[in-house]
N, C-alpha and C positions, 0 to 999 in steps of 0.2 A: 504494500500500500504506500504509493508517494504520500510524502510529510507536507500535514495542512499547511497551506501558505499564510504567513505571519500578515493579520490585519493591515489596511492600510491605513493608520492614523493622521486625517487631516484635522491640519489647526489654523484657523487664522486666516480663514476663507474669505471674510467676510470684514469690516471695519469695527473692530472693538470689541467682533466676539472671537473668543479662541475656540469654543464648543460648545454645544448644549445637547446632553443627551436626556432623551425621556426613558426613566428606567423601570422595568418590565418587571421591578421586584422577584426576578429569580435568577438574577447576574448577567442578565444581558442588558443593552439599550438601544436608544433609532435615535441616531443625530437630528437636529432640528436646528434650520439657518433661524437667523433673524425673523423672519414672519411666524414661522413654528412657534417661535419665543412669542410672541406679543399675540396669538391665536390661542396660547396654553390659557386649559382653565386646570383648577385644582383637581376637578373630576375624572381630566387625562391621564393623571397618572401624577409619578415623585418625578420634577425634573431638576436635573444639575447643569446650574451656566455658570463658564467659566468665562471672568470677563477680562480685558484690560484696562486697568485702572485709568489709567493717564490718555485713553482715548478719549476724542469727543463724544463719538457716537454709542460708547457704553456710558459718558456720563448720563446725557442726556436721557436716554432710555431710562437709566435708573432712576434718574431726578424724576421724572415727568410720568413713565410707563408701569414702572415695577410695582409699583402699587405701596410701595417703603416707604413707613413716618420719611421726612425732610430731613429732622436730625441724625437718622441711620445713614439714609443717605452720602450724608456730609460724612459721618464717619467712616465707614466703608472707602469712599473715596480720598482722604488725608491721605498727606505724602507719606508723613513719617510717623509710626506707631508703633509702642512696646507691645508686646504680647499681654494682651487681657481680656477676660469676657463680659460680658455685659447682659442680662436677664431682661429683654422688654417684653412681658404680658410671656406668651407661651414658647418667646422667638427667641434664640440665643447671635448673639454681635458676639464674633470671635475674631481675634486678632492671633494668630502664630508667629513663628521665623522658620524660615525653610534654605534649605539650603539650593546657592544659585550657586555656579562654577561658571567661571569668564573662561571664553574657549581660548581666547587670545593670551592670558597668560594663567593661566588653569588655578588662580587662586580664589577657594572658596570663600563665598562671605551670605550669612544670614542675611535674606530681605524677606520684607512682611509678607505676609497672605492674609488679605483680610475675607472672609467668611460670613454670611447671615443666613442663619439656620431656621427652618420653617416645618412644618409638619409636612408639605405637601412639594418643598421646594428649595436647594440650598443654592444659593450664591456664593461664588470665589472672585474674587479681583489679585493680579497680579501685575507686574508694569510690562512694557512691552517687549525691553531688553533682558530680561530676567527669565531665567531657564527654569522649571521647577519638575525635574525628573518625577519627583515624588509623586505628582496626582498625573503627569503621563504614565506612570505606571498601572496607576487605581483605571482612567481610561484604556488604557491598553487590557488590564485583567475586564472592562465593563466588553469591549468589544468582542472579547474571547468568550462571553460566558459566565466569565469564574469574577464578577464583581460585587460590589456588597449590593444586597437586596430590600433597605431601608434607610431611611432619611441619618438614624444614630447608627447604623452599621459606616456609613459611609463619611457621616464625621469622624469618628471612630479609625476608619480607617486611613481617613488623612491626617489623622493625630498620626496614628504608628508610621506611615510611611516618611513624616518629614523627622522623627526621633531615628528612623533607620539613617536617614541618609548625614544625620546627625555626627551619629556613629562611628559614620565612615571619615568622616572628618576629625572628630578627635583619632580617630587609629592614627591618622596622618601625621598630626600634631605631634602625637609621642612618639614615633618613630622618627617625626625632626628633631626633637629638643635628644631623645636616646642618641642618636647622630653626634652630634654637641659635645655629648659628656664624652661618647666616645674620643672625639676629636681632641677635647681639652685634655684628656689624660695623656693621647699621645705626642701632643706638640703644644708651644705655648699660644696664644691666643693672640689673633692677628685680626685686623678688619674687616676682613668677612666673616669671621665666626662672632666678633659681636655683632654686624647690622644683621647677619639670620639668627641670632640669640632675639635679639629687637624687635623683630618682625613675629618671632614664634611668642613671643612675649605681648605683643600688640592683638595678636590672635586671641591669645588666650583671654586675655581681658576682653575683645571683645564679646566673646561666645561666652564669658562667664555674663556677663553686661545682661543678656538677652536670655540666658538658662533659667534664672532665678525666677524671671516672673512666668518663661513658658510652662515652669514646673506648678505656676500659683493660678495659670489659667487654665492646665490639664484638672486641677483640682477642684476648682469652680465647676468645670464640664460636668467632673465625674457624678457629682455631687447636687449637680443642676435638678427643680422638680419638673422639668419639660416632659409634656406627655409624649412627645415622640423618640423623647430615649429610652429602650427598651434596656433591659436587665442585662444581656448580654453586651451592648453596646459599654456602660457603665462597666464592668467588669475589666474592656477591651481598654479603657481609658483607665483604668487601675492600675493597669500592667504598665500602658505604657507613663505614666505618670513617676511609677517605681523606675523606670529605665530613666528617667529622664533625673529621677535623683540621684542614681548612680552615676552618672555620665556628671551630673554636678560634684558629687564627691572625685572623680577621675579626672577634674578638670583642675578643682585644686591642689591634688597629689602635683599636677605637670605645673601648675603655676608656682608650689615652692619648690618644685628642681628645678624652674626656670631660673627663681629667685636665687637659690645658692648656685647654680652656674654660674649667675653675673654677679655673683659676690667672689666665684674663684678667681674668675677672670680678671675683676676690678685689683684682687692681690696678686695675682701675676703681673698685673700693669704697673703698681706701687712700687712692688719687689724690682722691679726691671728697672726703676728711674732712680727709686734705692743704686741701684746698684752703678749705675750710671753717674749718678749724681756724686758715690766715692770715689768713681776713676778721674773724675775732674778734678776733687780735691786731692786724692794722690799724685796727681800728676802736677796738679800747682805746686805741693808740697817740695817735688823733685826738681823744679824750677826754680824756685824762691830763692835757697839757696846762693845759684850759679849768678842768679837778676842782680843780686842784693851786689856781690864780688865786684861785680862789673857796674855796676852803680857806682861803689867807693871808688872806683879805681877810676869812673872817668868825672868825678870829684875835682880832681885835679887841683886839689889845696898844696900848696906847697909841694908840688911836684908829682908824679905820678913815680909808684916804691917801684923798685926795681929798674928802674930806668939804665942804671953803670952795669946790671948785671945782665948778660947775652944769654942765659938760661934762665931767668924768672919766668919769662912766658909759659916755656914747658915745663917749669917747676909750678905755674899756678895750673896751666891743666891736668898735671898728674897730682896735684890734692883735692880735685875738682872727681877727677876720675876716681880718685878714691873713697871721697865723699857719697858721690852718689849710687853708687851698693851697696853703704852703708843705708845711706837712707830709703833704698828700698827693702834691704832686708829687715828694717824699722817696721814700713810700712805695711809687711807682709806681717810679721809679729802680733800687730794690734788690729792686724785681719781688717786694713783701710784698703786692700787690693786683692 
């Protein structure tokens, strides 16, 4: 039997919608362009539209079409939002962080998904540039068949898939900063291990920045009395509520080995200019001496000594010569070199 051919997932067909599927409640759905959407009644079925934030034509529809209080609205659409939920009447306002990857230079970085959850209908917004594997995936599982079959199965399930992809980003993180320590044990610390110490350090805070309240708004969900989260849904958001406390403890294990990296580093840098800093005074030390001689001598008070005798010259460089192995084996004594 040839192997089923992998769906063809179109997105973006249309201005400011990415997709809208109407789902069949048994893990499949039937895409719907824009007229679909604004044709949907409640008694069609659970639909999910996933919009872009920052277009015109999904503001406008939402402002004007969706049928969403004004205030949701405006929320929904904000640029910049921490992760938190929000309870109006039976409807839940969720805000996440998901993880986007820039193809251009593959560094990951949390942006929002903002969310409004309905019995009959869920809303996603995300911006235009911004990749979000996470609910291509939950779409790819709806197109196969195998997707969630309820309004809280399907929040639910976009809670877990954006803590997966989570995951995989701190894997990364510790495997840079493990990298690091590697490094710093076997050579001293040079400027590219502190600007990637910096950088892995700027991660961290960021993704802790954003963990704390994602952890306080999975818990809100869980915990939500909305009629359309079913029991198992709640359970789903339990678990992953608990993953996302771990990954909070495993974030700050990497943030104090970040910390004491850059405290070793900072002492290798001390210790190096330490030590730099004696070879210049040892080395004035071994000069001062010969400066001061030849100071006196071009003095020239009442004559410069030596002058009647043809060997002073080389009688003051061989006391010079002999002086100065003395004053280095000084120097080497009181451990100044």
């Amino acid at each position: 039997m040839p192997p089923t051919p992998a769906p063809d997932i179109k997105t973006g067909t249309q201005p400011g919608l990415r997709f809208a599927a109407l789902l069949d409640r048994k893990g499949g759905c039937r895409d719907l362009d824009w007229n679909g959407v604004r044709d949907w009644r409640p008694e069609d079925g659970f639909l999910w539209i996933h919009l872009e934030r920052d277009d015109e034509n999904a503001a406008r529809w939402l402002r004007q079409d969706s049928g969403v209080d004004p205030l949701v609205a405006l929320a929904l659409l904000a640029d910049e939002s921490r992760p938190r939920v929000e309870d109006v009447d039976d409807n839940l306002l969720v805000v996440l962080r998901g993880v986007n990857v820039d193809e251009e230079n593959n560094a990951p970085e949390l942006v929002p998904i903002h969310i409004w959850g309905e019995s009959n209908r869920l809303i996603s917004l995300r911006d235009k540039d911004h990749q979000l594997s996470a609910l291509r995936n939950i779409r790819l599982a709806l197109l196969t068949g195998k997707g969630p079959r309820s309004p809280g199965g399907l929040l639910a399930q976009i809670a877990e898939r954006v803590v997966e992809h989570l995951e995989i980003v701190l894997d990364g993180l510790e495997d840079e900063i493990g990298e690091l320590e590697d490094q710093a044990l076997e050579q001293e610390a040079d400027a590219d291990m502190r600007g990637n110490l910096a950088m892995a350090r700027r991660r961290t805070i960021q993704l802790r920045r954003y963990l704390g309240p994602q952890r306080d708004a999975l818990y809100r969900i869980q915990h939500d009395d909305s009629s359309w989260l079913s029991q198992d849904a709640r359970l789903r958001l339990r678990e992953v509520t608990d993953k996302v406390v771990r990954h909070i403890e495993d974030l700050d294990a990497l943030r104090e080995r970040a910390t004491v990296l850059h405290e070793d580093m900072s002492a290798q840098i001390a210790e190096q200019i330490a030590k730099n800093s004696n070879r210049f005074t040892a080395l004035t030390a071994l000069l001062l001496p010969p400066s001061l001689i030849a100071g006196l001598l071009g003095a020239n008070i009442g004559g410069i000594p030596g002058t009647g005798d043809p060997l002073a010259f080389w009688e003051l460089c061989l006391g010079i010569g002999i002086m100065m192995p003395l004053l280095w084996w000084l120097l080497k004594r009181f451990r100044w070199l």
